[in-house]
Each structure stands twice: as structure tokens, then as C-alpha cells.
N, C-alpha and C positions, 0 to 999 in steps of 0.2 A: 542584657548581660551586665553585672555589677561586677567591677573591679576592686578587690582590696588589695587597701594599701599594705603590705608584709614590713617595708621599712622606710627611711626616711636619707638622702646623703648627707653628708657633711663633710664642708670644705671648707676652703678659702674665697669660694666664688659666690660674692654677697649682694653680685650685681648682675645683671645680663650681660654687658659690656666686659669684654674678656674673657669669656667661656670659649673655649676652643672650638672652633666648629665641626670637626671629626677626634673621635676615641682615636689617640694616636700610643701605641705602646711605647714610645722613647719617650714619654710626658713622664716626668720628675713629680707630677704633682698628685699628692694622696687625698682620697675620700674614704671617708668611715662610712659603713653601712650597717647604721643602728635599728635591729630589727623592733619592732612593735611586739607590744608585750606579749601579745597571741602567739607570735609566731618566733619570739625569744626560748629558743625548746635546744638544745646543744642536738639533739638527735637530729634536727630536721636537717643538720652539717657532715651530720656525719659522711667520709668520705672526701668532704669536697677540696681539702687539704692536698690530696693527690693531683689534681690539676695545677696547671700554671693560669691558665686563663678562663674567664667567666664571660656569657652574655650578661645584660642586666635591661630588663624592660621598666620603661620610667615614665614620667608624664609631662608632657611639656604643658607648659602655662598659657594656654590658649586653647579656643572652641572653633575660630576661623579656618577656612578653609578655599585654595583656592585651587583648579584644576593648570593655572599655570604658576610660574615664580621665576625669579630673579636670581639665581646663585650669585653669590658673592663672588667667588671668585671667577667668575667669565664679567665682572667687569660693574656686575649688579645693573646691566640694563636689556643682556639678554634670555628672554623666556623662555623657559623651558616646562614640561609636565612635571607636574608634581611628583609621580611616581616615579619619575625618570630622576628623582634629585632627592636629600634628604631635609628636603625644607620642614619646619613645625610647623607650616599650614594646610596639617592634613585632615581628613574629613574623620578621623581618630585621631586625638594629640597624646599618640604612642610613641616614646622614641626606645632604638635600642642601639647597643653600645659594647664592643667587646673591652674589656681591663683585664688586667693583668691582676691574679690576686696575691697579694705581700703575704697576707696573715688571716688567724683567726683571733681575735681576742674578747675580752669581757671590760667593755668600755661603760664609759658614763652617759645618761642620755640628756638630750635638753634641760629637762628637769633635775637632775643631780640625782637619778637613780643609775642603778648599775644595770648595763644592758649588753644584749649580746651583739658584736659585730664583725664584719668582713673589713679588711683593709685593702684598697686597691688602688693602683694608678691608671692613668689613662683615660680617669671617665671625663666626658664632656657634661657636665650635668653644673646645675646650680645647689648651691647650698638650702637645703630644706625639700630638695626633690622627692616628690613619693617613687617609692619603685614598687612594680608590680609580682616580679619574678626575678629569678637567680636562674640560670643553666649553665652548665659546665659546656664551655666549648671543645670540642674535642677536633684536633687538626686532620685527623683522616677526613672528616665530612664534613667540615666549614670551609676549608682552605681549597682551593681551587689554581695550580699553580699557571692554568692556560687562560684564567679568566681577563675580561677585557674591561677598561676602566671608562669607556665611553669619552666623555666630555671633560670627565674632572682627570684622566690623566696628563694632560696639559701643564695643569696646577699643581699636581701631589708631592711636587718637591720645593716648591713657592715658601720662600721663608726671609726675615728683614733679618739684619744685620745692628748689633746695638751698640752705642758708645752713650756715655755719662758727659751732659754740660759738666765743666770741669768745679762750679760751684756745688754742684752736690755730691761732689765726691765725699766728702767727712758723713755727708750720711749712713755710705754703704757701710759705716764702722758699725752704726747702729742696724741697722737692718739682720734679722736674722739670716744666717748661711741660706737654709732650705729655703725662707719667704724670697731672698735674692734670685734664687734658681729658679724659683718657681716662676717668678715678675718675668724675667728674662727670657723665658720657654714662653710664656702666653704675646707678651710685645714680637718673639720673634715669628710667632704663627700669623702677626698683623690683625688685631682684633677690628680695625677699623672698617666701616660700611665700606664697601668697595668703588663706590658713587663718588668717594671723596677723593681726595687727591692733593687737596690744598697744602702744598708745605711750609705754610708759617700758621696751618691752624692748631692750637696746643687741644690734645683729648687727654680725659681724665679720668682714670679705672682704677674703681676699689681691689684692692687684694689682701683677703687674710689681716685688715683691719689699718691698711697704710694705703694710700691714695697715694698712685704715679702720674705725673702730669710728662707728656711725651707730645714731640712732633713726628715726621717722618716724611723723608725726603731723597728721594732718588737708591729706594731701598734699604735707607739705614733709619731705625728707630735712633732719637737721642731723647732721651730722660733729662728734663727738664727740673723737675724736683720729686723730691719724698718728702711725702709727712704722717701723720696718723691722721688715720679716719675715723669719722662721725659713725659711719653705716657700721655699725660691731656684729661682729658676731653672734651667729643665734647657738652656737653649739661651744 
């Protein structure tokens, strides 16, 4: 079976490091989905305006695959089946992802042409993701309100706490509003490997073209510095 690509994300996430690990609807942070010129058709939309929310099938960046895995958040050292968890090292590196969609508009594409796109939030995706498909979620038959969350409800309400070393405060003058919200929604998801723990070790994640250097300890992220980054944007 041959997959085509229909579109491509684009975001802020220029890095693996800080991708949220779950499509969360309260996520501030927006993806363009700029469709490929084949399938740039305004009809192929039509409708889809009427929904509040969308699936989105995409492609994670790996061929690996393993029958068990380490969630992150049990601690990253106990195994679990792979089907039993949404790890990308599945025997298909198919991922999927409910958002919320903002809009429809007529964006620009990598290349400086005019393309058609969906605006959304909530995706956990990286910037330059292939997606495979679009489906409207429709809440009579996705939403399940007696469903059970296994092993990750434990975790599902797992969130850091964030303050500012008091020297980079004059940053956040510079820092755009939304790029601020957005840094602040991913540090508080805790991007870091779950293995780690060390709180005097400083991690460093690109966002939307500024690199935050952070520690965290005893639950609370503190930002360490901002600066602009190397890793730019492809969009």
C-alpha cells in the first residue's frame, strides 16, 4: 500500500525535543496545514468548517519498531506493549492526533507560493510532518464518556510549574506574547526524558526560532535563559 503525502505541518517545533507527547486541546500552540498542490482543491474543504475538531494521520520519523516500550511517563523504565501505549516505534510509523481546527485560510507554502491551509491547535506533530489524511471528529462516536485510561490515567493531569531566573526577565520584553505562551504550555508538559531527574542539569529546546535553556526541580521548571536560535524555521 502507498501512502500520499496530501500536506505537510508547520510550526514552531524545529526540534524533536519539546513536541508534546499527547494532542492536548487546551494547547495555545498553532500548526498550519499546507496542503500539496494535488490536493490544494478549496472543494476537497468543503464543509469541513462546520466541525470544531479534526483527526489528522501523519508520519512519525522512524522505521523501528518494538513489541515493547518505555513510556515516559511511568518513569521511562517500565515496559509496556506497544499497542497498549502511543509510542512511534510501531511496526507502521502512523501517528494520529485529534486538534481543534481555528480556521481555513489561503497561506504561503515553503517555497513562497500561495497554498491552501487548515489552522489548528493541539497537534503534537513536528514542523515539516507529512500528513496522510484529515477526518472530522464527530463527538457522538469518538468520545466515549465511560472509557477507561489504563496506565496513563495516573499521569493525565502531570504538569511543571514555571518561574524565570530573575536575570532573564528583560528578555521576556523581547519574546513575542504568543512564542511566550507557547514556551510556557510545552516546559509545563515537562519535555524532558523521564529517566532523568537531575536538577542542576540545564536542557536546551528550540521553539519557533529562540532556544530556552531550563532546569527543573522538585516540579518547577526555571528558565534559565532566551536567546535566538540557529535551527530557523523551514516555513
Amino acid at each position: 500500500m502507498e501512502l500520499k503525502v496530501i500536506a505537510y505541518a508547520r510550526n514552531g517545533h524545529t526540534d524533536k525535543f519539546g513536541i508534546p507527547r499527547q494532542s492536548r486541546d487546551e494547547s495555545p500552540i498553532l500548526t498550519r496545514i499546507v496542503f500539496e498542490p494535488e490536493y490544494r482543491v478549496p472543494e476537497a474543504l468543503r464543509g469541513i468548517e462546520g466541525f470544531s475538531h479534526l483527526w489528522i494521520l501523519w508520519g512519525f520519523n522512524t522505521t523501528d519498531w518494538s513489541p515493547t516500550v518505555r513510556p515516559p511517563r511511568l518513569g521511562g523504565n517500565k515496559r509496556m506493549g506497544v499497542f497498549a501505549t502511543r509510542s512511534p516505534y510501531r511496526p507502521n510509523p502512523i501517528g494520529m492526533s485529534s486538534v481543534k481546527l481555528v480556521g481555513v485560510a489561503n497561506g504561503q507554502t515553503a517555497n513562497g507560493e500561495k497554498g491552501l491551509e487548515l489552522i489548528v491547535s493541539g497537534a503534537d506533530v513536528m514542523d515539516g510532518t507529512p500528513i496522510y489524511d484529515i477526518k472530522p471528529y464527530l463527538s457522538y462516536s469518538d468520545s466515549h464518556e465511560d472509557a477507561k485510561n489504563g496506565f496513563a490515567e495516573e499521569t493525565k493531569d502531570y504538569h511543571l510549574l514555571i518561574t524565570y531566573y530573575s536575570p532573564t526577565n528583560h528578555l521576556l520584553e523581547v519574546l513575542p506574547e504568543d512564542v511566550r505562551k507557547d514556551i510556557e504550555y510545552i516546559l509545563s508538559q515537562d519535555p524532558r526524558p523521564a529517566y532523568q531527574d537531575d536538577p542542576e542539569r540545564e536542557y536546551k529546546m528550540d521553539y519557533s526560532g529562540y532556544r530556552v535553556t531550563f532546569t527543573v526541580d522538585k516540579g518547577v521548571v526555571c528558565v534559565q535563559n532566551i536567546e535566538k536560535s540557529e535551527n530557523n524555521l523551514h516555513n
